[in-house]
C-alpha positions in Angstrom: -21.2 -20.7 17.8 -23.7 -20.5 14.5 -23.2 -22.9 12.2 -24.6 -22.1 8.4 -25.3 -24.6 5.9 -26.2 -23.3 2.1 -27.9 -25.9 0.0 -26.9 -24.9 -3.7 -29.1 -26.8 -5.5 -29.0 -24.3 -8.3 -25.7 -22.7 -7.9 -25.1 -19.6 -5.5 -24.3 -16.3 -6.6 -23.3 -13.2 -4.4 -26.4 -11.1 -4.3 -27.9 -15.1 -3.6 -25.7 -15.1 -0.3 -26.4 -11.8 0.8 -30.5 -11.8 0.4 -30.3 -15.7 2.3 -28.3 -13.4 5.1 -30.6 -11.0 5.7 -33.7 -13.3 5.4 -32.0 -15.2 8.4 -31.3 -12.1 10.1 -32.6 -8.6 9.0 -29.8 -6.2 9.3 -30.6 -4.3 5.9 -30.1 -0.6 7.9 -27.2 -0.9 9.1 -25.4 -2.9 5.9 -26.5 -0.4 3.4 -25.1 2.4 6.4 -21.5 0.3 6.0 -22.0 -0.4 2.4 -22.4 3.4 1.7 -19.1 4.5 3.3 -17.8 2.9 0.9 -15.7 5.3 -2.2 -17.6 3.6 -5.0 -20.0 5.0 -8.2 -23.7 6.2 -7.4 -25.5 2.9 -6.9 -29.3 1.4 -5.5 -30.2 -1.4 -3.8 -33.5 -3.1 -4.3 -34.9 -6.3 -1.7 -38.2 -7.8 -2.7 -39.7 -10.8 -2.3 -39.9 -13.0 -4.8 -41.7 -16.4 -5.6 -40.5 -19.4 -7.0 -42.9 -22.1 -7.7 -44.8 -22.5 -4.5 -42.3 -20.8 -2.1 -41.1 -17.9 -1.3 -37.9 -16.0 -1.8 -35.6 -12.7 -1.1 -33.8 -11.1 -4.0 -31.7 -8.1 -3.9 -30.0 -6.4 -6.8 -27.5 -3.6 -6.6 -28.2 -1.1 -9.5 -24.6 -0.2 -10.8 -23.9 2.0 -13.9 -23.1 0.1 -16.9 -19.6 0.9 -17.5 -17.5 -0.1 -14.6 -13.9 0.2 -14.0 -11.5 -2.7 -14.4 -9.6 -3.0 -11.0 -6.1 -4.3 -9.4 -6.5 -5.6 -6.2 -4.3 -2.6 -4.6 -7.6 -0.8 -6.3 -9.8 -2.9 -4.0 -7.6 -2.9 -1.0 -8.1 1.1 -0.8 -11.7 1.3 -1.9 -12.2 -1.2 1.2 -9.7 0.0 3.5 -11.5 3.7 3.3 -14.7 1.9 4.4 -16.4 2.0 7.7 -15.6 -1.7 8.2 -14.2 -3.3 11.7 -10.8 -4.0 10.7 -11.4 -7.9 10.9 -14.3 -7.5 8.6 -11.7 -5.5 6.2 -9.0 -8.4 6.3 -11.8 -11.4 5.9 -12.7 -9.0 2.7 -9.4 -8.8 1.3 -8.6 -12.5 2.1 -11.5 -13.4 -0.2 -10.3 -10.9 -3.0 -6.9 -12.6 -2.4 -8.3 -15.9 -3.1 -9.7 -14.4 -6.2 -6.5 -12.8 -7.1 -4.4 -15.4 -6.9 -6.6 -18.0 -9.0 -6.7 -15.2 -11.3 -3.5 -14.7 -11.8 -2.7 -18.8 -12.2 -5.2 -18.9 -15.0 -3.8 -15.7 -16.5 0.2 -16.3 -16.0 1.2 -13.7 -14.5 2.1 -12.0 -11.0 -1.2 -11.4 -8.1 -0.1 -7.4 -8.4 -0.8 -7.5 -12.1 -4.1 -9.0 -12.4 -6.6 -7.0 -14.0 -9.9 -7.9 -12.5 -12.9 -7.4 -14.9 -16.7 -8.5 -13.7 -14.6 -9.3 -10.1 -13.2 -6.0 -10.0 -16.7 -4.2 -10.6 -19.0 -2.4 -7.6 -21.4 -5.3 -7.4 -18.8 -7.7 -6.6 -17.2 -5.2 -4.1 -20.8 -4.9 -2.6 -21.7 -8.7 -2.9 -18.3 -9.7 -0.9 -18.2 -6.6 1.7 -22.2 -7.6 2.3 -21.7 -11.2 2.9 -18.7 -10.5 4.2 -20.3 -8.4 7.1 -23.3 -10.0 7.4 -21.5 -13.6 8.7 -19.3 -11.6 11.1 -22.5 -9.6 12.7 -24.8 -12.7 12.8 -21.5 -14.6 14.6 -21.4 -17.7 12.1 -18.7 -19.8 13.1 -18.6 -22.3 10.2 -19.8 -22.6 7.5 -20.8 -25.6 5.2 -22.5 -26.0 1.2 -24.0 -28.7 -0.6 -22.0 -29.6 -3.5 -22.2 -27.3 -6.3 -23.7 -28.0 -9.6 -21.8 -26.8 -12.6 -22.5 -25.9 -16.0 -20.5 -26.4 -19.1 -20.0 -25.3 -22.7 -19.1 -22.0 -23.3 -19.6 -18.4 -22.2 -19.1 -14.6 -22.9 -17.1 -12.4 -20.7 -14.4 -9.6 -20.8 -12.1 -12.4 -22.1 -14.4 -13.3 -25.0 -15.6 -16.9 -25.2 -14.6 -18.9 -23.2 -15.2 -22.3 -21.4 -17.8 -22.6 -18.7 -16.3 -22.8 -16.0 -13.6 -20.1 -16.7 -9.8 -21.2 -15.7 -10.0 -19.2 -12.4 -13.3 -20.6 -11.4 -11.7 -24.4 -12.1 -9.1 -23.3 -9.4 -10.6 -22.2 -7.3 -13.1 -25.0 -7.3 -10.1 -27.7 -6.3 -11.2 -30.0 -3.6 -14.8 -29.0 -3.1 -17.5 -31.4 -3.9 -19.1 -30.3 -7.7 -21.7 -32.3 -9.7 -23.1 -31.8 -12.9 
């Protein structure tokens, strides 16, 4: 079994995961094969190489449209279901949307089914999760472990308006895992 360990010292993000995947393992043809069959707006994919300070780093970016659509998880469920996923894959995928869902839906007060997902609803998200969420199952990681994770605060701009840093639904899901900052 493959054990992975992230080391967050600045945060991690979902295009972060994904480029740290595929620098471990390179399995960029056949993601963007799986992450094509997927029913979503035109978008491109750009991997470089980066540095940062003395070392050396993978990026990617997904290059979405500006104006995405805000999504209900049954929205998600059928963009991923039509995918050319292993099923397992597809439930891990929707167990992670879940997650989001439900947090959601505590810091919004209202029932899983009605949340209206905004910047987790768009493509990139849908890419970032389905990557990741592909990549650990192909490269057979059995557990995985992160640092603790360093948080901001203040306040921020989203769909919402202003609102604290971290949002509600990032504060719930956040119980019980080690944070700093």
């Amino acid at each position: 079994m493959k054990v992975l360990y992230f080391d967050c010292i600045g945060g991690i993000s979902g295009d972060m995961t994904v480029a740290a995947l595929l620098d471990a393992e390179d399995h960029e043809k056949d993601l963007l094969k799986v992450l094509r069959s997927l029913p979503l707006s035109p978008w491109d994919w750009q991997r470089r190489d980066l540095q940062k300070g003395e070392f050396r780093t993978n990026h990617i970016d997904f290059l979405i449209e500006e104006n995405q659509p805000h999504r209900h998880l049954s929205d998600i469920e059928t963009i991923i279901t039509a995918g050319d996923l292993p099923q397992k894959v597809k439930k891990k995928i929707m167990e992670v949307f879940h997650l989001l869902g439900e947090a959601e839906s505590k810091a919004h007060g209202i029932p899983v089914d009605q949340v209206h997902f905004h910047e987790v609803g768009a493509d990139d998200t849908i890419l970032d999760i389905t990557a990741a969420t592909w990549l650990l199952s192909v490269m057979d990681i059995g557990e995985i472990y992160a640092s603790p994770l360093p948080l901001g605060h203040g306040l921020m701009e989203g769909c919402h308006g202003i609102m604290p840093h971290p949002a509600p639904a990032l504060n719930e899901l956040l119980k019980g895992v080690e944070i700093f900052g």
